[in-house]
C-alpha positions, 0 to 999 in steps of 0.5 A, a space after each residue: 449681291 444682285 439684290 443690293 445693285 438693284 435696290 441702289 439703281 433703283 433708290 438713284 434712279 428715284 432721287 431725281 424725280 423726289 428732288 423735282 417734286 419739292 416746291 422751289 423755297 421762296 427766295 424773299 421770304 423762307 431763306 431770308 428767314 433762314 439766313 437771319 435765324 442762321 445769324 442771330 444763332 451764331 452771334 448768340 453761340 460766340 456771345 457765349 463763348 466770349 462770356 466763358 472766355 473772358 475770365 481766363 483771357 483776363 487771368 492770362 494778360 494779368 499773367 503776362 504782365 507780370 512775365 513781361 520784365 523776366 521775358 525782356 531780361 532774357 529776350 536781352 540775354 540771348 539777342 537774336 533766336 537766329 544766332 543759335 541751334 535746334 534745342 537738343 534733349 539730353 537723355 537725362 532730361 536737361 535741354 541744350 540750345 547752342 549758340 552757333 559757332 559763326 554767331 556774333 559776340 554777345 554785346 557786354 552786358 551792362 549791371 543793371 541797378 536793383 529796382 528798389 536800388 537809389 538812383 544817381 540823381 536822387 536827391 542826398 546821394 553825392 559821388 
């Protein structure tokens, strides 16, 4: 144990006198150089990345395109996320989500029309 104190007094009392007899850097020349190697690495690394990236950011915004009309439908449906209770799993699997006793009545829903469905103001639909 005695052996183990020693040679730690001894490497810390040593660390000093190593830390002072390495030459100072040059401030314009070896950590300017440093800095701009440092620089162009990491533009290198996040080039890379976003060379990986960018099919599958592609593939999720083509994704959420085509969720975007069933996320409005049912963003319409359930109004407002503060009118209803924490989820609750049921042990047969099936998830709950309450809507509160004090929340607001649902607005009407009003039937929206199929979207191959012919509008009103189509030319030859008379009513």
């Amino acid at each position: 144990m005695t052996r183990i104190a020693a040679t730690l007094a001894l490497c810390l009392f040593l660390t000093p006198a190593q830390a002072q007899d390495a030459p100072a850097p040059d401030k314009d020349g070896d950590v300017g150089e440093g800095f701009s190697l440092l620089n162009e690495g990491a533009k290198l690394l996040f080039r890379g990345l976003m060379d990986e990236m960018e099919p599958a950011m592609r593939d999720m915004g083509e994704a959420m395109g085509d969720l975007q009309p069933a996320l409005r439908d049912l963003l319409a449906k359930v109004d407002d996320l503060r009118n209803y209770e924490a989820p609750e799993r049921l042990p047969n699997g099936d998830i709950l989500i309450r809507r509160k006793a004090d929340a607001p009545p649902l607005p009407e829903e009003t039937p929206e029309p199929a979207p191959d469905a012919p509008s009103p103001d189509a030319p030859g639909i008379e009513l």
